[in-house]
KEDREN-877138 format. One record per residue (C-alpha): residue in one letter; x, y, z. Coordinates in nm, 3 decimals. Layout:
  rest        x        y        z
     A        X        Y        Z
...
END
This chain:
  rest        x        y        z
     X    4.460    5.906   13.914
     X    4.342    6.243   14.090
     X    4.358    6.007   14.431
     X    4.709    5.921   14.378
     X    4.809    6.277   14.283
     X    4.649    6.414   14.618
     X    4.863    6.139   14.756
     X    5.172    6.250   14.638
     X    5.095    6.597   14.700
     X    5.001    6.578   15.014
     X    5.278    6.374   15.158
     X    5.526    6.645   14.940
     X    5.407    6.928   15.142
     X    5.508    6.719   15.448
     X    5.789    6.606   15.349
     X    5.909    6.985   15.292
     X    5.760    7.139   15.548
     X    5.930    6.895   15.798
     X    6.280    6.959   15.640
     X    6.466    7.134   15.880
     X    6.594    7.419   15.652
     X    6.233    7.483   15.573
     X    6.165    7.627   15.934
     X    6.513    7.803   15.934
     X    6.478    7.996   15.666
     X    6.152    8.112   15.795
     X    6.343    8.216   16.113
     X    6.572    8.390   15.943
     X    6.350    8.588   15.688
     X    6.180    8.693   15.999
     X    6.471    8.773   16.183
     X    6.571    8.976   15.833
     X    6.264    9.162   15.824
     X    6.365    9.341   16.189
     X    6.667    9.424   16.093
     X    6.580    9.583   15.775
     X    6.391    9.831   15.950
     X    6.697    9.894   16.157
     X    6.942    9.926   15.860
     X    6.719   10.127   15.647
     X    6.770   10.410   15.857
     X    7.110   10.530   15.770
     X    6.993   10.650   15.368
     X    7.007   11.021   15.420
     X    6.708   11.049   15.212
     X    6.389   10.842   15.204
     X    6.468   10.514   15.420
     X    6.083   10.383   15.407
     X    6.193   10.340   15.020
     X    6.502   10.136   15.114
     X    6.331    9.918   15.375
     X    6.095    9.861   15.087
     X    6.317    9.751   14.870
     X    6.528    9.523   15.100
     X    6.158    9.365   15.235
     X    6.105    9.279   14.875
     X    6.461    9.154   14.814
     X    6.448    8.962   15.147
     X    6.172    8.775   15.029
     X    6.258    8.665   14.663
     X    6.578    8.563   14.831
     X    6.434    8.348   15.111
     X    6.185    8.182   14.833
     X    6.477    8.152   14.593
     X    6.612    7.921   14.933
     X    6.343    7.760   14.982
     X    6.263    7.635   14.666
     X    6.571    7.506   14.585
     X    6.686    7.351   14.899
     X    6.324    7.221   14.926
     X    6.329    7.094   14.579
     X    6.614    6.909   14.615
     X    6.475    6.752   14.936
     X    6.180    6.606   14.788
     X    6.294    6.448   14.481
     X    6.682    6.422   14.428
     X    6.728    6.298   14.834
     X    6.421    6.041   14.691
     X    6.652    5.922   14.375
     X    6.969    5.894   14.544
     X    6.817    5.667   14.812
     X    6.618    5.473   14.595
     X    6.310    5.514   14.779
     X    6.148    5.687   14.474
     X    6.099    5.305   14.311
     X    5.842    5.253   14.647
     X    5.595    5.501   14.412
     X    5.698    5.422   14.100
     X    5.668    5.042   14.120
     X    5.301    5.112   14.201
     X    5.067    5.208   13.919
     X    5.234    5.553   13.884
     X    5.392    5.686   13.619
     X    5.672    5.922   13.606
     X    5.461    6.263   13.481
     X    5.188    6.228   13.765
     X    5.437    6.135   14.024
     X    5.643    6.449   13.915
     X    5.312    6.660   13.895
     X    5.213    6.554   14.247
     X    5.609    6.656   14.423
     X    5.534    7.015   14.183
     X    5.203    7.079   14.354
     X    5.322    6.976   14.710
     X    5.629    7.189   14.651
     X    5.414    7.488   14.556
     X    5.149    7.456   14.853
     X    5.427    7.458   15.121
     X    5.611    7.721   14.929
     X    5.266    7.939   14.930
     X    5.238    7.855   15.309
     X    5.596    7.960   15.359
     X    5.557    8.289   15.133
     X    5.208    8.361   15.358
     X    5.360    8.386   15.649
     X    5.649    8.588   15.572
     X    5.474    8.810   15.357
     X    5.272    8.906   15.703
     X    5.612    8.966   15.866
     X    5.717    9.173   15.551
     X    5.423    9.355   15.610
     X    5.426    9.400   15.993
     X    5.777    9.575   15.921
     X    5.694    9.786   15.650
     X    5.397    9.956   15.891
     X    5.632    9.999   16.167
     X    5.863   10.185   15.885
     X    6.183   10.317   15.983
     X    6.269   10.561   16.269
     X    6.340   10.853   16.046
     X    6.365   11.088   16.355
     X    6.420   11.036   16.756
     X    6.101   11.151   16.816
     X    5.941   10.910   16.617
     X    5.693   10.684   16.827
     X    5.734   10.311   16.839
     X    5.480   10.101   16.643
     X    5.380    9.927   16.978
     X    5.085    9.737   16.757
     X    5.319    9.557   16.578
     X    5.566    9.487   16.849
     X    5.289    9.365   17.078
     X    5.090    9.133   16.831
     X    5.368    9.081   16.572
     X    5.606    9.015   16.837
     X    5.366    8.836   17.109
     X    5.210    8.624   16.858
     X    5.505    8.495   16.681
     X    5.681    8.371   17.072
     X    5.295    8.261   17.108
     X    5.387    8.033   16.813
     X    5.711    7.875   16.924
     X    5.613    7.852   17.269
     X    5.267    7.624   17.149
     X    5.474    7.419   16.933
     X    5.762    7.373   17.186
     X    5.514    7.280   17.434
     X    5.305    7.042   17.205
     X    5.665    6.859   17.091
     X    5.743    6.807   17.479
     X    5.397    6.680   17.593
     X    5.239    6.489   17.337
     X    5.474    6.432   17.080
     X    5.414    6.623   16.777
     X    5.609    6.742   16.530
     X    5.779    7.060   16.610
     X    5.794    7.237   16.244
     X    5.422    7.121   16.140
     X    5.275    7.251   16.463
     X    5.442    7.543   16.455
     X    5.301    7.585   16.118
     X    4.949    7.494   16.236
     X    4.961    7.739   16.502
     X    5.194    8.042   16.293
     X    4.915    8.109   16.013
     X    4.601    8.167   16.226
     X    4.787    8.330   16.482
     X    4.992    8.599   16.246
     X    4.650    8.658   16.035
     X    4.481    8.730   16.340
     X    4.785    8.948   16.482
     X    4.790    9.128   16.183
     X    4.416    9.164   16.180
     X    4.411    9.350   16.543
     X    4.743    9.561   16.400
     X    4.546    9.665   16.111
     X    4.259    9.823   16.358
     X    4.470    9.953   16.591
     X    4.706   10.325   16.590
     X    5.098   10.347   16.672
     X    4.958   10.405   17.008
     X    4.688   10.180   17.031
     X    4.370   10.433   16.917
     X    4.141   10.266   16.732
     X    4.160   10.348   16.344
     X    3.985   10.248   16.059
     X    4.062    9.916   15.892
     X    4.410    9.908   15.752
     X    4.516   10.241   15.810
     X    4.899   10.321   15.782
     X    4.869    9.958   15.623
     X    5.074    9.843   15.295
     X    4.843    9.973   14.995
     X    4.743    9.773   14.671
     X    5.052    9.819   14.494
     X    5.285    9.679   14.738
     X    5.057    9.356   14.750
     X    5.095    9.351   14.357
     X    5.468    9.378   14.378
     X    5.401    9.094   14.636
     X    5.236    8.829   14.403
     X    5.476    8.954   14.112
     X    5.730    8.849   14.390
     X    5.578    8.477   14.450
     X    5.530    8.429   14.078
     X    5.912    8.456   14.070
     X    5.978    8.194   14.333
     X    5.718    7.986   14.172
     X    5.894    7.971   13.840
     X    6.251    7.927   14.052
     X    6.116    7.640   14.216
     X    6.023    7.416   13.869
     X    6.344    7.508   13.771
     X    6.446    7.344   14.115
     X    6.273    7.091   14.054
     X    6.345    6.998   13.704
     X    6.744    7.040   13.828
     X    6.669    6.779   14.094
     X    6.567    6.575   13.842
     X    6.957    6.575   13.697
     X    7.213    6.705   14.044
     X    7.245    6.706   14.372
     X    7.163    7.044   14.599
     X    7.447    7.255   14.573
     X    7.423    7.259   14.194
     X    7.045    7.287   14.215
     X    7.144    7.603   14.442
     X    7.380    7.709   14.185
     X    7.139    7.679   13.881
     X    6.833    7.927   14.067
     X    7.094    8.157   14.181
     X    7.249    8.179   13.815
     X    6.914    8.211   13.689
     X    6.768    8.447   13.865
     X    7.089    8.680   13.819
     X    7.048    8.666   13.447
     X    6.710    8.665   13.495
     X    6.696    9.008   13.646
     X    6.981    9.152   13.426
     X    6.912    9.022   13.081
     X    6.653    9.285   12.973
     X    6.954    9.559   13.087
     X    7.240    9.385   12.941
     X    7.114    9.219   12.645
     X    6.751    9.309   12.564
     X    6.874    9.636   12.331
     X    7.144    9.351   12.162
     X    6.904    9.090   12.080
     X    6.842    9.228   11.779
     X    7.145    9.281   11.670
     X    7.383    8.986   11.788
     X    7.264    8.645   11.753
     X    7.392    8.480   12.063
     X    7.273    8.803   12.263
     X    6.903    8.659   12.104
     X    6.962    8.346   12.222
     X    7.023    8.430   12.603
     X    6.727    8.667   12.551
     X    6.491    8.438   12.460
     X    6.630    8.171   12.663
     X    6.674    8.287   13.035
     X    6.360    8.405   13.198
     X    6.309    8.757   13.230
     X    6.264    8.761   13.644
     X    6.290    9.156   13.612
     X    5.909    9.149   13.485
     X    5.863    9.032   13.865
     X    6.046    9.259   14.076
     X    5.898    9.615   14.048
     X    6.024    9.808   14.327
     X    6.124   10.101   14.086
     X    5.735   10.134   14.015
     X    5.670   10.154   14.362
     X    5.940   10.435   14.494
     X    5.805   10.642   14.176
     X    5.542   10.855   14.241
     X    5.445   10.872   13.870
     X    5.419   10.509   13.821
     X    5.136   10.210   13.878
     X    5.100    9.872   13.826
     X    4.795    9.832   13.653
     X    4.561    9.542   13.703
     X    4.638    9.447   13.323
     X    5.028    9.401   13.375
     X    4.974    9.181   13.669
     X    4.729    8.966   13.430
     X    5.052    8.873   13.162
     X    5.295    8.873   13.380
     X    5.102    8.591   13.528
     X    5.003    8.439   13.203
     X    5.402    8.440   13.136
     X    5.476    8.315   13.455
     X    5.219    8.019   13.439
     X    5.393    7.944   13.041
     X    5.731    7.920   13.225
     X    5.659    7.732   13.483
     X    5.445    7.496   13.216
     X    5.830    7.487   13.007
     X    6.026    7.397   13.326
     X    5.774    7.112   13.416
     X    5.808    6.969   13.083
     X    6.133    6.975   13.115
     X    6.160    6.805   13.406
     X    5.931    6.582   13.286
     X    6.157    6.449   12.987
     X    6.455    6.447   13.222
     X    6.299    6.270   13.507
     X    6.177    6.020   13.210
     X    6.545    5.855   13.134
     X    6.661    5.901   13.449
     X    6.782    5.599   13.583
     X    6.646    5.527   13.951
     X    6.716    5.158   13.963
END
């Protein structure tokens, strides 16, 4: 069973990381992140804490993009062209096969998250050009910058010559190459002194904000997936973006009223609370951490929703007719 599982994980993570849109939207997050630090600067106050916040709202965004569209991909594209009867005719049944697209989904969605996480970090230590005088992060623009042409250029030239897949060896070559450009930016000054290791760098609570942030797209994408399991893409768009609107307004607009209404319980209790993940007002307060301990249940509530969506998908994918 665990050899079958690997199977169908494995060749999930292909399949999505091969999708066009996959690669796009990795373009364009990074393309987003360099902007950000261009638009941030017209606040009239604090624009480091604006180009946090848009970094952080760029990447749920992109992940709430990728997980559906990817979603969708792997398993509704599979039961509208009938290929999904290849697997299932085997000895596979209908939880493991689902199990195997969820843990393929997740890995390229990690691998996607990775990399643009590095980006969203790259940006947010060449911060925002408060002042003319300002120096350019030439760290950043050199190794951020050099490594990521690096990147297309290898893959471009690998495609041409021998064939390979553009997207996967661009991914091949993107993660070592980003780690190790943001590995020389963390050692090195605005103008290239030598500082100690991850100076000016994004601190601890920024990376918890980070994970809070992945959770999120984690628990969009089994909702992706269990709406695959039912529509087509553009209502599996429509259901994540729904969700995570409610998601990150329900404990404003009807977390006092739950206890008083009984249909303002029922959306309460119902739609995930996606607020819990996005904590950008803890990190432009100076009064405010995220302790080690809040990370911990948001986690544990995170792993119980994305348990509820699988099961859900589960008993949907179960009657759905693929014949």
């Amino acid at each position: 069973m665990l050899t079958r599982l690997y199977g169908i994980a494995v060749t999930t993570f292909l399949e999505t990381i091969r999708q066009p849109i996959y690669g796009v939207i990795l373009l364009v997050t990074g393309l987003l992140m360099i902007l950000n630090v261009t638009l941030a600067a017209y606040t009239l106050k604090d624009d480091n804490r604006l180009l946090l916040d848009a970094g952080l709202s760029t990447l749920l965004l992109a992940g709430l993009f990728l997980a559906a569209f990817s979603a969708s991909g792997v398993l509704n594209r599979e039961i509208e062209n009938k290929t999904v009867m290849v697997v299932l005719a085997k000895p596979v049944s209908r939880p493991l096969f689902l199990a195997g697209k969820a843990l393929g989904l997740f890995a390229a969605l990690a691998v996607a998250y990775y990399l643009m996480f590095l980006l969203f970090a790259m940006a947010q230590r060449h911060a925002v050009l408060q002042n003319s005088s300002d120096p350019w992060d030439f760290p950043v623009m050199v190794f951020g910058g050099g490594g990521t042409l690096l990147v297309l250029l290898a893959a471009a030239f690998c495609n041409y010559f021998y064939g390979w897949e553009f997207s996967t060896a661009a991914l091949a070559f993107a993660v070592p190459t980003l780690t190790g450009a943001m590995g020389l930016i963390a050692v090195f000054g605005k103008k290239f002194a030598l500082v100690p290791f991850w100076t000016d760098m994004i601190d601890g609570q920024v990376v918890t904000a980070g994970i809070l942030v992945f959770l999120a797209i984690l628990v969009l994408a089994a909702l992706a997936l269990a709406a695959s399991t039912r529509v087509g893409q553009v209502m599996t768009l429509l259901i994540c973006v729904g969700a995570l609107m409610l998601g990150l307004v329900a404990d404003y607009m009807v977390g006092e009223l739950s206890e008083q209404a009984l249909w303002a319980d029922i959306i309460y209790r119902t739609v995930p609370n996606l607020g819990l993940f996005f904590v950008v007002d803890a990190l432009i307060s100076p009064d405010i951490t995220i302790p080690i301990g809040y990370l911990l249940r948001v986690s544990l509530y995170a792993f119980l929703l994305i348990c509820a969506l699988l099961s859900t998908a589960v008993a949907l994918f179960q009657t759905r007719e693929v014949g």
